[in-house]
FILUMLUM-990365 format. One record per atom (N, C-alpha, C): residue in one letter; x, y, z; residue number from 1. Coordinates in steps of 0.1 Angstrom, whole numbers, always signed. Layout:
NODE; residuo; X; Y; Z; num
NODE; A; X; Y; Z; NUM
...
//
This chain:
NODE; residuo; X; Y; Z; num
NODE; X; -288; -123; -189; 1
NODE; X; -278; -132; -184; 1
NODE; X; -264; -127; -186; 1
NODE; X; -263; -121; -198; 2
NODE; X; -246; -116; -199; 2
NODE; X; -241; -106; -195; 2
NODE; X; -255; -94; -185; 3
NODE; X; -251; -84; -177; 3
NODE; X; -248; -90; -164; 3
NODE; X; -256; -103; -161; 4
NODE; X; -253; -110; -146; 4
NODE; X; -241; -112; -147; 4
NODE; X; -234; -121; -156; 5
NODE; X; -224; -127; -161; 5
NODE; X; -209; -112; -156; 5
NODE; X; -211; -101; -168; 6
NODE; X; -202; -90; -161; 6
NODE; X; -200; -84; -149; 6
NODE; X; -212; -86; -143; 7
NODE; X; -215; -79; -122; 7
NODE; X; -206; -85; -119; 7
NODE; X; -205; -104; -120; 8
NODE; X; -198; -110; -113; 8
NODE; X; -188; -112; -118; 8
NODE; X; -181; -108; -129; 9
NODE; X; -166; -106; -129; 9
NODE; X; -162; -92; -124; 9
NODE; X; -170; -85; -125; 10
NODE; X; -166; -75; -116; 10
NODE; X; -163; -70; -101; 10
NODE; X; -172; -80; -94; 11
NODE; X; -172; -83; -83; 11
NODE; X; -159; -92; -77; 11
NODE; X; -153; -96; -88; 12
NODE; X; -144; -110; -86; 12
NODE; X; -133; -93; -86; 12
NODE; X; -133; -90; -99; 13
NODE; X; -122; -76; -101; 13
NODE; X; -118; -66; -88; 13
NODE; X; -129; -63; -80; 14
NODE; X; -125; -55; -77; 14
NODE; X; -128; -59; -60; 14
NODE; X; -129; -70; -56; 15
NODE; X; -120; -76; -43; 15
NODE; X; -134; -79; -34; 15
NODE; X; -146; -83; -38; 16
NODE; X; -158; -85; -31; 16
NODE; X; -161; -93; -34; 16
NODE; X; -154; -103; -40; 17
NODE; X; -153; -118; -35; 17
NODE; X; -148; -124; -24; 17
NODE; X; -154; -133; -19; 18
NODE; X; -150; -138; -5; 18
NODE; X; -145; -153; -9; 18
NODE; X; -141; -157; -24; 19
NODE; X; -134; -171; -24; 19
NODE; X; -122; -170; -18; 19
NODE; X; -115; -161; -19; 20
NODE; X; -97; -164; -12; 20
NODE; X; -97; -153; +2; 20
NODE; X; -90; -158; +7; 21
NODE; X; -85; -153; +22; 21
NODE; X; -71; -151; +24; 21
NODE; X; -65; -137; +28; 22
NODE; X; -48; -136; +28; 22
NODE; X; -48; -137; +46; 22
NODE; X; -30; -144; +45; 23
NODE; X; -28; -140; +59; 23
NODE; X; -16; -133; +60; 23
NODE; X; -16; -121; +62; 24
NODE; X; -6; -111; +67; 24
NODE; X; +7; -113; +74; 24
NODE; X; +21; -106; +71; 25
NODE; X; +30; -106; +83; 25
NODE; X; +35; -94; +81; 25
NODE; X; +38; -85; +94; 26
NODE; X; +44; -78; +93; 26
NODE; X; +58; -78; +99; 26
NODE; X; +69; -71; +95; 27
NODE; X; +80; -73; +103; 27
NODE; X; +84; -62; +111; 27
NODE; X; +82; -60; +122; 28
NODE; X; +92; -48; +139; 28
NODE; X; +106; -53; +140; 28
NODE; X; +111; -66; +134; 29
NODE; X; +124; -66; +139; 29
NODE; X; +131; -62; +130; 29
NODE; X; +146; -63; +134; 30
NODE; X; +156; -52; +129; 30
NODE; X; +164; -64; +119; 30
NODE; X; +161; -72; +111; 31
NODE; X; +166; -84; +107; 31
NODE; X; +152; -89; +96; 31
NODE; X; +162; -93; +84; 32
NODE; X; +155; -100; +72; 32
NODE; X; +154; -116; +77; 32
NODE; X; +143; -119; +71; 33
NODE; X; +135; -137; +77; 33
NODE; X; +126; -141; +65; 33
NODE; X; +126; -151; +64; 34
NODE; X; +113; -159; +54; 34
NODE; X; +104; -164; +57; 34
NODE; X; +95; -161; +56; 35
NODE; X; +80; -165; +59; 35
NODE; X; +78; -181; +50; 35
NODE; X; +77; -189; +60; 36
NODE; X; +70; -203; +47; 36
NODE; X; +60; -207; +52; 36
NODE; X; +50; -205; +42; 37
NODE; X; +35; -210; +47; 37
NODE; X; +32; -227; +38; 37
NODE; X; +28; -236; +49; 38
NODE; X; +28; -252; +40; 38
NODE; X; +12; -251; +39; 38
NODE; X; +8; -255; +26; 39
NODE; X; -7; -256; +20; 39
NODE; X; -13; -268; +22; 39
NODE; X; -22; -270; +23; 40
NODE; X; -28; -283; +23; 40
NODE; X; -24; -297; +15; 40
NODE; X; -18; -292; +2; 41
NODE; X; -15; -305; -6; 41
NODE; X; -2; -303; -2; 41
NODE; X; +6; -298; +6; 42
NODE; X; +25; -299; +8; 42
NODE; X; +29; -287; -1; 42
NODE; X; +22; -279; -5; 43
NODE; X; +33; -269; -11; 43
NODE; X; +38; -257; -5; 43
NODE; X; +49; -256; -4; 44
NODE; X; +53; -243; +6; 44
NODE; X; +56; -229; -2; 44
NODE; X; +52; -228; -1; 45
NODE; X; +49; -210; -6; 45
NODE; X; +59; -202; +4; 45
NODE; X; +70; -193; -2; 46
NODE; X; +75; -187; +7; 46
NODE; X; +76; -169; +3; 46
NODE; X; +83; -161; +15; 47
NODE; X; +84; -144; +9; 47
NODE; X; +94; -142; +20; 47
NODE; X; +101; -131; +10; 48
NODE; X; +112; -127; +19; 48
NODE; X; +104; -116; +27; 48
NODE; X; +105; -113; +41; 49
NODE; X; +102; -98; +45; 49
NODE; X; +114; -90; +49; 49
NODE; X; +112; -81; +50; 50
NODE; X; +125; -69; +50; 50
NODE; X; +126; -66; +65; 50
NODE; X; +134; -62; +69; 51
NODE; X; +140; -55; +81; 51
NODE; X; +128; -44; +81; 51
NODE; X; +127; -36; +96; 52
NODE; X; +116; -23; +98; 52
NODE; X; +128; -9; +93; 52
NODE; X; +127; -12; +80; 53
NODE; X; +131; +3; +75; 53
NODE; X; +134; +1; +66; 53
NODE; X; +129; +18; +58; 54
NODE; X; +119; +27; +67; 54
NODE; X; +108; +25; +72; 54
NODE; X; +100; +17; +69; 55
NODE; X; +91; +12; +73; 55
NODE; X; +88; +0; +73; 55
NODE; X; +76; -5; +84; 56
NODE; X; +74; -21; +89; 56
NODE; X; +72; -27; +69; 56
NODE; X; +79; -38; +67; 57
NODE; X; +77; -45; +51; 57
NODE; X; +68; -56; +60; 57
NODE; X; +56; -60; +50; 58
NODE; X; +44; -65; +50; 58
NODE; X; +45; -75; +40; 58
NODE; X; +45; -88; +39; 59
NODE; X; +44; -99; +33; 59
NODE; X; +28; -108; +32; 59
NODE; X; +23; -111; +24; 60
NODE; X; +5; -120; +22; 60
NODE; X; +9; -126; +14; 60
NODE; X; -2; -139; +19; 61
NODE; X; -5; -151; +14; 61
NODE; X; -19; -156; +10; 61
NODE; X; -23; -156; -4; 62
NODE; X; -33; -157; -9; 62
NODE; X; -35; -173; -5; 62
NODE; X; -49; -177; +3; 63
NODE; X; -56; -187; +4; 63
NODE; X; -63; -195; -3; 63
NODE; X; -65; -203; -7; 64
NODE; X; -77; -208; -17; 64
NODE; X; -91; -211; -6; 64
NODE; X; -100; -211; -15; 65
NODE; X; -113; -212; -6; 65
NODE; X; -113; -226; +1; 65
NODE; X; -123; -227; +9; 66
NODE; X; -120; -237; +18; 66
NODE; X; -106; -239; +29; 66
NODE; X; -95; -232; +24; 67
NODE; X; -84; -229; +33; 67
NODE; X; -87; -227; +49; 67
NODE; X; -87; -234; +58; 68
NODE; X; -88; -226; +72; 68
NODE; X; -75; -220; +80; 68
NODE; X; -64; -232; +77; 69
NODE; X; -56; -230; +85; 69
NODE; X; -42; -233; +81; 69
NODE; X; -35; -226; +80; 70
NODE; X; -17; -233; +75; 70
NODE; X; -7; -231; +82; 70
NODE; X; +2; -242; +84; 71
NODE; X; +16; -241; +89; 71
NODE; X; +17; -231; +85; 71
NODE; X; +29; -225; +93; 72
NODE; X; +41; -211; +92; 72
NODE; X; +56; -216; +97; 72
NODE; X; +61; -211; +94; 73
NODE; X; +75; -213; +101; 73
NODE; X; +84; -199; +96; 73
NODE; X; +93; -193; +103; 74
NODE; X; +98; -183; +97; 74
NODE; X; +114; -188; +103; 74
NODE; X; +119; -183; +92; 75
NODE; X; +136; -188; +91; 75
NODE; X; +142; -173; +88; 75
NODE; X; +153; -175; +96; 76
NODE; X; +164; -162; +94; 76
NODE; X; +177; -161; +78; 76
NODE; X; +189; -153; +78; 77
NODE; X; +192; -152; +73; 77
NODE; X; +199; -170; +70; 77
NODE; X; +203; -175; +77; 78
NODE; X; +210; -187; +79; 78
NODE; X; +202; -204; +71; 78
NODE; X; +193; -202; +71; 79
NODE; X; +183; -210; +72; 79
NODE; X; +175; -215; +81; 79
NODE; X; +178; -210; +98; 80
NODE; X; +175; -217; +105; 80
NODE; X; +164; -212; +112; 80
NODE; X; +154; -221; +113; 81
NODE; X; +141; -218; +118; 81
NODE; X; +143; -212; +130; 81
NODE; X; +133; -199; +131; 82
NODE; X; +135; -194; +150; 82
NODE; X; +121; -191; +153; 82
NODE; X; +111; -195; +144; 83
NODE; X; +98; -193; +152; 83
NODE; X; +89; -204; +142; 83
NODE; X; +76; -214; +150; 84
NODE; X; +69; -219; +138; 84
NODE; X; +53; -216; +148; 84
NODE; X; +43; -218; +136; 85
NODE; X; +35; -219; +144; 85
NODE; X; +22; -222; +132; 85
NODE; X; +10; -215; +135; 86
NODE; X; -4; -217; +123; 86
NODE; X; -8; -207; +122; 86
NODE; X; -15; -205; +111; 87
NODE; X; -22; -190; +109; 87
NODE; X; -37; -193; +103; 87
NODE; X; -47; -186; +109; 88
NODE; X; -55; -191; +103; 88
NODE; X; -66; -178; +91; 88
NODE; X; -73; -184; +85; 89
NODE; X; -75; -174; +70; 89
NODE; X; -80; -158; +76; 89
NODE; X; -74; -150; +69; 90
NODE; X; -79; -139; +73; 90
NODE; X; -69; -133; +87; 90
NODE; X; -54; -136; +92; 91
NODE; X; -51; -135; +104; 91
NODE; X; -43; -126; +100; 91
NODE; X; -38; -117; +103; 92
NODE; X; -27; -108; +104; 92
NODE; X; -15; -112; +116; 92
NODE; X; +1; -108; +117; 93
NODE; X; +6; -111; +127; 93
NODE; X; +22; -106; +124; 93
NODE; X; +26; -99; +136; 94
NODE; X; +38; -91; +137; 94
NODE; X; +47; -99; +142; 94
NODE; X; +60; -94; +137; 95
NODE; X; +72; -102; +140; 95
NODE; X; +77; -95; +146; 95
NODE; X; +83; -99; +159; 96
NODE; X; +89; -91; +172; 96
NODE; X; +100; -99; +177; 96
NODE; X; +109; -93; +179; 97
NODE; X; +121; -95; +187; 97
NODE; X; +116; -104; +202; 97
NODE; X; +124; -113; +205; 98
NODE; X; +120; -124; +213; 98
NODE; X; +129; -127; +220; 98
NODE; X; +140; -118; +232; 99
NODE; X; +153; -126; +234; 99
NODE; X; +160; -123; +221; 99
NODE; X; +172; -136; +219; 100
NODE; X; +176; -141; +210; 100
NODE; X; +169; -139; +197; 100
NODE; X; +160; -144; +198; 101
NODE; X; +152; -145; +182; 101
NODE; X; +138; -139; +181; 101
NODE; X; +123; -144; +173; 102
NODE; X; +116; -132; +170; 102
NODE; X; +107; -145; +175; 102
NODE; X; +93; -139; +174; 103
NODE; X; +80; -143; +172; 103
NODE; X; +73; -137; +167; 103
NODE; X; +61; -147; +163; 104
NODE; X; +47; -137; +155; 104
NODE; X; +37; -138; +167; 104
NODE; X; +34; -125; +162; 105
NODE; X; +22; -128; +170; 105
NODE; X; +8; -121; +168; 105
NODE; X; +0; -124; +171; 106
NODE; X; -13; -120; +166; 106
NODE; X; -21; -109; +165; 106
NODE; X; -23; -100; +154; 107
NODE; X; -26; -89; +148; 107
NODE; X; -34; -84; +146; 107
NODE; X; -46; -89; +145; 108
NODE; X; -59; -88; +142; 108
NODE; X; -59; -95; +128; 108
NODE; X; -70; -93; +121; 109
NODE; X; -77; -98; +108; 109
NODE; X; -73; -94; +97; 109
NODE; X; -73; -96; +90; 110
NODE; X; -66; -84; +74; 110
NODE; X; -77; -79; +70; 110
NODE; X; -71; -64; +67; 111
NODE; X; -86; -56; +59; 111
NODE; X; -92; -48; +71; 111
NODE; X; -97; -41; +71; 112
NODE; X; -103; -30; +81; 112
NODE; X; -120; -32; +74; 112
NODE; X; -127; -26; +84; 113
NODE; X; -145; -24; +90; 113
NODE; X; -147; -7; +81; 113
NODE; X; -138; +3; +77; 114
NODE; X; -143; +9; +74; 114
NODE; X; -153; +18; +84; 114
NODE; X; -162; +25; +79; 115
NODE; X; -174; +34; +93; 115
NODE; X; -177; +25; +98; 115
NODE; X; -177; +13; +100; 116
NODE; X; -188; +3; +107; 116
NODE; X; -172; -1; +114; 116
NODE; X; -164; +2; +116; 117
NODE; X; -152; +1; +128; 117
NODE; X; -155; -4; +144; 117
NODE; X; -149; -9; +152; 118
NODE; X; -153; -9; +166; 118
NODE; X; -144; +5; +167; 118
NODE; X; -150; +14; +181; 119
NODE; X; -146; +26; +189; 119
NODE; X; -133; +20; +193; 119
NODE; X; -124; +9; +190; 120
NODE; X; -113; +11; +201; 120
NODE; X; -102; +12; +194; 120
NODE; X; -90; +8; +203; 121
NODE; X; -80; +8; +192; 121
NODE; X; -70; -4; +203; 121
NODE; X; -56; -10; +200; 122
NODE; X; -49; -16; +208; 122
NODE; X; -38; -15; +203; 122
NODE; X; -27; -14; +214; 123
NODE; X; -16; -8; +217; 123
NODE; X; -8; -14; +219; 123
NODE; X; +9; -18; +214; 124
NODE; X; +21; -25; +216; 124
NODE; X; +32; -14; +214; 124
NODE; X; +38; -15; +224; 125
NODE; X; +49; -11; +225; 125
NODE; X; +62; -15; +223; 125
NODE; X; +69; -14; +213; 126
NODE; X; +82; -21; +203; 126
NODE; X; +93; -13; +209; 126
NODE; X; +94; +5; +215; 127
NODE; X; +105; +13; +218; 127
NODE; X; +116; +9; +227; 127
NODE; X; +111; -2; +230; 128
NODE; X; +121; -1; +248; 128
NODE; X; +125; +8; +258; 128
NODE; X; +114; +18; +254; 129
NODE; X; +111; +29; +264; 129
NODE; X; +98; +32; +270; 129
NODE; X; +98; +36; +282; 130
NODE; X; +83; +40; +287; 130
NODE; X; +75; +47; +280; 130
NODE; X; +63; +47; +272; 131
NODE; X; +55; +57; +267; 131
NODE; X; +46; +60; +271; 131
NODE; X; +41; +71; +271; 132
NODE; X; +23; +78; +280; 132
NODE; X; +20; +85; +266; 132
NODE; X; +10; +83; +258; 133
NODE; X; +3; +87; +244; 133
NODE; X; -11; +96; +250; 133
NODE; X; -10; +107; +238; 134
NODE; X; -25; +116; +238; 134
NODE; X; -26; +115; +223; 134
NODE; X; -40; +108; +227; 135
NODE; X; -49; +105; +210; 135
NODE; X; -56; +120; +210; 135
NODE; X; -53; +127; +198; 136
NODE; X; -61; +138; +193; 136
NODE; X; -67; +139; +178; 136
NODE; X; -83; +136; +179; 137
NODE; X; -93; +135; +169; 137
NODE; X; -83; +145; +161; 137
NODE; X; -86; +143; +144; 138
NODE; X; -83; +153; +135; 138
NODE; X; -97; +163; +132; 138
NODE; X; -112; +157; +137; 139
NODE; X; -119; +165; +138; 139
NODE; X; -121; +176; +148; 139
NODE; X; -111; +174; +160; 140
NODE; X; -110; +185; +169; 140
NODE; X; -121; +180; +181; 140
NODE; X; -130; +170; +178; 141
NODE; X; -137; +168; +188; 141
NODE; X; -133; +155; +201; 141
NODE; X; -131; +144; +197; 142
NODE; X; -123; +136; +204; 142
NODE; X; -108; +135; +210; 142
NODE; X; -103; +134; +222; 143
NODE; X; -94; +129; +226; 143
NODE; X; -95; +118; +236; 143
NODE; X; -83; +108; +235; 144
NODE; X; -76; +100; +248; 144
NODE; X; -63; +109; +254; 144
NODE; X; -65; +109; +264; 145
NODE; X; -50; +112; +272; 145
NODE; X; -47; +98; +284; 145
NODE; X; -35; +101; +283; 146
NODE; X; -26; +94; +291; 146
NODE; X; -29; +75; +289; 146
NODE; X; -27; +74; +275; 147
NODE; X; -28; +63; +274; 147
NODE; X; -14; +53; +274; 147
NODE; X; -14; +44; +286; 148
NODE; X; -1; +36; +282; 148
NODE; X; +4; +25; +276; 148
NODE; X; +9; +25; +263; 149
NODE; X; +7; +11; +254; 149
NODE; X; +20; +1; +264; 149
NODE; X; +16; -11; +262; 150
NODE; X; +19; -22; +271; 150
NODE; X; +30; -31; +260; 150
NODE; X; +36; -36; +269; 151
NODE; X; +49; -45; +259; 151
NODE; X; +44; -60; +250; 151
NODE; X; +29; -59; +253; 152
NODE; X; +22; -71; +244; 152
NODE; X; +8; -64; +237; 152
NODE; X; -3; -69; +227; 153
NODE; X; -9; -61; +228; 153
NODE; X; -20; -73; +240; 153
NODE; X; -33; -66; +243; 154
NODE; X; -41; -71; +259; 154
NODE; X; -51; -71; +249; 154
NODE; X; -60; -79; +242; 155
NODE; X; -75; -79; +236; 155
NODE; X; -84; -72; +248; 155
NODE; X; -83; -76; +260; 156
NODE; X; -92; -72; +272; 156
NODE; X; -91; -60; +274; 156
NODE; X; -81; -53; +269; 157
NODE; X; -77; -41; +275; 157
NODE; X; -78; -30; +263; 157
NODE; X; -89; -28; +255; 158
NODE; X; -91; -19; +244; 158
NODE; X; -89; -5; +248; 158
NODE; X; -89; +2; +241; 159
NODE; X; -90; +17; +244; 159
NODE; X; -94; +25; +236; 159
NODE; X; -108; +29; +240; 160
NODE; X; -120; +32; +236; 160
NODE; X; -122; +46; +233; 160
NODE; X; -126; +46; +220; 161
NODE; X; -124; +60; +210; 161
NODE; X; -135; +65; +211; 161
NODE; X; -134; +78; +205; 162
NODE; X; -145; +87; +201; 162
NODE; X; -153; +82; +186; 162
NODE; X; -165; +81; +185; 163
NODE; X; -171; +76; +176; 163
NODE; X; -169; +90; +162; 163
NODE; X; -173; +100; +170; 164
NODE; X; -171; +110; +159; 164
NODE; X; -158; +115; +155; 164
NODE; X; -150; +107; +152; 165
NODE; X; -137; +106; +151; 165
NODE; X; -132; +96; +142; 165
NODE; X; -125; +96; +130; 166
NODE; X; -118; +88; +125; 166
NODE; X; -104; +85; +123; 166
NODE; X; -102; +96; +127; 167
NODE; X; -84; +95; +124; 167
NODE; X; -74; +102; +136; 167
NODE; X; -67; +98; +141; 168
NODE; X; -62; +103; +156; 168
NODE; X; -50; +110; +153; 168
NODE; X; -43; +119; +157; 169
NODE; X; -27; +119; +160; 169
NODE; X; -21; +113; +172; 169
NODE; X; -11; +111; +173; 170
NODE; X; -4; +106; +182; 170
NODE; X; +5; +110; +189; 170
NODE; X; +3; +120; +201; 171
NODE; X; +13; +128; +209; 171
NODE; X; +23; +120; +224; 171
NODE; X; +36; +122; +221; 172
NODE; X; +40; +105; +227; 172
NODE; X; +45; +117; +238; 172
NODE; X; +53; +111; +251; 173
NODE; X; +53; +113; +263; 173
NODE; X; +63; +106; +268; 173
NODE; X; +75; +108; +274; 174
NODE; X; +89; +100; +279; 174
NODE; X; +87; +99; +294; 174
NODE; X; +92; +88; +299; 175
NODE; X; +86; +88; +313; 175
NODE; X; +89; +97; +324; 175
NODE; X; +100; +102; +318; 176
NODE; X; +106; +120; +329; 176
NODE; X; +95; +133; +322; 176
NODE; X; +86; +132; +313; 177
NODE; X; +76; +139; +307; 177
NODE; X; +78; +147; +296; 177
NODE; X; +93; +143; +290; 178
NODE; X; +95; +149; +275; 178
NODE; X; +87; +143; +268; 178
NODE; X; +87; +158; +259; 179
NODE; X; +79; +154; +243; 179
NODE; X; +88; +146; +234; 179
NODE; X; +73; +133; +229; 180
NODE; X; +81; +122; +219; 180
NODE; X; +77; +125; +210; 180
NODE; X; +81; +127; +197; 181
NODE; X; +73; +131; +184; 181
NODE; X; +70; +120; +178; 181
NODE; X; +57; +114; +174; 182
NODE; X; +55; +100; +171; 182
NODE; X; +51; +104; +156; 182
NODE; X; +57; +97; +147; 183
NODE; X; +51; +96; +135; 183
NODE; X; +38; +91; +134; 183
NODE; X; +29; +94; +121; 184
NODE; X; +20; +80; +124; 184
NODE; X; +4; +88; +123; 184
NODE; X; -5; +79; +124; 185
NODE; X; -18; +84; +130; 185
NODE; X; -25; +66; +134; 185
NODE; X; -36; +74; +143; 186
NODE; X; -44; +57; +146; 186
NODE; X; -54; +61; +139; 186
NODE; X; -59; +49; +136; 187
NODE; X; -73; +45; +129; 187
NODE; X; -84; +35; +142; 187
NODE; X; -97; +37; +147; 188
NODE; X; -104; +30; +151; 188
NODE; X; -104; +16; +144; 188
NODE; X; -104; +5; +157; 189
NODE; X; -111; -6; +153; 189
NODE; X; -93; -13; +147; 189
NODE; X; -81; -8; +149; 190
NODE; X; -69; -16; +151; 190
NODE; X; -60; -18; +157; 190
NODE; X; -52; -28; +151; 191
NODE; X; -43; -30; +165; 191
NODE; X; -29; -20; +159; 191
NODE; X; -25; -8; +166; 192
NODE; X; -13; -2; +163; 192
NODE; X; +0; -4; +171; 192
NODE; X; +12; -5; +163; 193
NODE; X; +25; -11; +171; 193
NODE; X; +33; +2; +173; 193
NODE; X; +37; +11; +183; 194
NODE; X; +49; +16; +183; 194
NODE; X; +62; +9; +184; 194
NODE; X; +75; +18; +173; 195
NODE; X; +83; +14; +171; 195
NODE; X; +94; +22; +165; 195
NODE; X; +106; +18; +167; 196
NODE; X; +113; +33; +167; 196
NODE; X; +122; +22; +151; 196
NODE; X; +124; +34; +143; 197
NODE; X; +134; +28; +127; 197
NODE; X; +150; +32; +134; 197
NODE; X; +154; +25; +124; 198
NODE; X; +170; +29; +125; 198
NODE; X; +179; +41; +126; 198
NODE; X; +171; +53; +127; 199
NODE; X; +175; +65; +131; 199
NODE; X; +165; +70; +143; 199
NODE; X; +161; +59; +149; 200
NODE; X; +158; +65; +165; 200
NODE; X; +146; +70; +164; 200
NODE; X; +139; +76; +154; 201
NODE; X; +127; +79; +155; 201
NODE; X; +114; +68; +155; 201
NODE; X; +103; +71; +163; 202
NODE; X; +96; +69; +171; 202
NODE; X; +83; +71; +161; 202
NODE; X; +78; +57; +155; 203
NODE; X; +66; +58; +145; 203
NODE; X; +54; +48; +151; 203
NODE; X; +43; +51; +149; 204
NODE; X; +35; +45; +150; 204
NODE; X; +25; +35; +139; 204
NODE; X; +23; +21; +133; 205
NODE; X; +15; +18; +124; 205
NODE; X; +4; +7; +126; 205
NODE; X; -2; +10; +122; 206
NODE; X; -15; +4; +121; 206
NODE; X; -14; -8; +113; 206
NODE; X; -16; -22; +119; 207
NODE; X; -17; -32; +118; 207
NODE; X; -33; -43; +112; 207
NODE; X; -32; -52; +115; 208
NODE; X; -53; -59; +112; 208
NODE; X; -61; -49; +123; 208
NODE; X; -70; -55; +118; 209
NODE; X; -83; -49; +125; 209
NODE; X; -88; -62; +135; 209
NODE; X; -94; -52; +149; 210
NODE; X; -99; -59; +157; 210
NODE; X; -111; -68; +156; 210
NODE; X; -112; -79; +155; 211
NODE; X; -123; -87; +154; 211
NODE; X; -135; -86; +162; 211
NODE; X; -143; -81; +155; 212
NODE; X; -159; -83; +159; 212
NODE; X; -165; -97; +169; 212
NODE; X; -166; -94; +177; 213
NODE; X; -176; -102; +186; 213
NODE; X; -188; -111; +183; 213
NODE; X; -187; -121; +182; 214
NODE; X; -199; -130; +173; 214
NODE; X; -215; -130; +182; 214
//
């Protein structure tokens, strides 16, 4: 009984517990905001996220079990709300420039599939420039060419990997056919955002994972 008893604190330790659920934010815009997530009993739980630099800053919210679904609202420097909406457990979601103000929007899942990954990957485009991308396996055996990431990401519209492949580079493409040096690599099986930092360069990151098909 008291080795059962250790498995499952261990199990609790080292994150293969499935009582709590986080929901992710990432931030693409050029501007600090507060994430406030309202809980079930009224308590609002908040996080500052940071501007995208140097890199996209990532804010989570630990769920309690049974949790499905919580208010969001995200507020700017001022106090003043510019985007609200729900998140539900397990959701990932990027904050993007909107006009005037930002939106979240939906990211995939938190946490990655590991080898049991789907073959694809999906594509947002943050640059405000045309891009044409060549995915090159690091094992030398897969490629994508001429892929064009789109100014939302399309669920319908995956773009389907090499299985014998885990890890891509990212060769970017200007729409007169200069070379874009993209920071970055893709991973199978997520949603990746391009996005350029405050010195103009041109990164790519890997966001939730694409949800499995029931």
């Amino acid at each position: 009984m008291k080795t059962l008893k250790m498995l499952g604190s261990a199990l609790v330790l080292f994150g293969f517990s499935n009582a709590n659920a986080d929901v992710v934010f990432y931030n693409a815009a050029p501007a600090k905001y507060t994430v406030a997530v309202t809980l079930p009993n009224g308590k609002i739980d908040t996080r500052d996220i940071s501007e995208h630099t140097p890199g996209l800053d990532s804010k989570s919210f630990v769920l309690a079990a049974g949790v499905k679904t919580v208010k969001v609202a995200i507020t700017d420097d001022l106090g003043e709300t510019v985007w609200k909406g729900s998140a539900n457990q397990d959701d990932s979601f990027l904050i993007v420039p909107d006009g005037k103000g930002v939106k979240a929007v939906y990211a995939g899942t938190y946490g990655s599939y590991g080898s049991d990954a789907p073959q694809a990957a999906l594509f947002l485009n943050l640059t405000g420039e045309p891009l044409t991308l060549d995915l090159e396996g690091h094992n030398g055996v897969g490629a994508v060419r001429g892929v064009t990431p789109a100014a939302t990401f399309d669920p319908k519209k995956p773009v389907r990997l090499n299985p014998k492949e885990v890890t891509y580079n990212v060769l970017g493409k200007s729409k007169g056919g200069e070379t874009v040096e993209v920071d970055g690599t893709v991973a199978p099986g997520r949603y990746c955002v391009l996005w350029k930092n405050t010195q103009g360069r041109v990164k790519v990151t890997t966001l939730g994972s694409i949800p499995k098909k029931k």
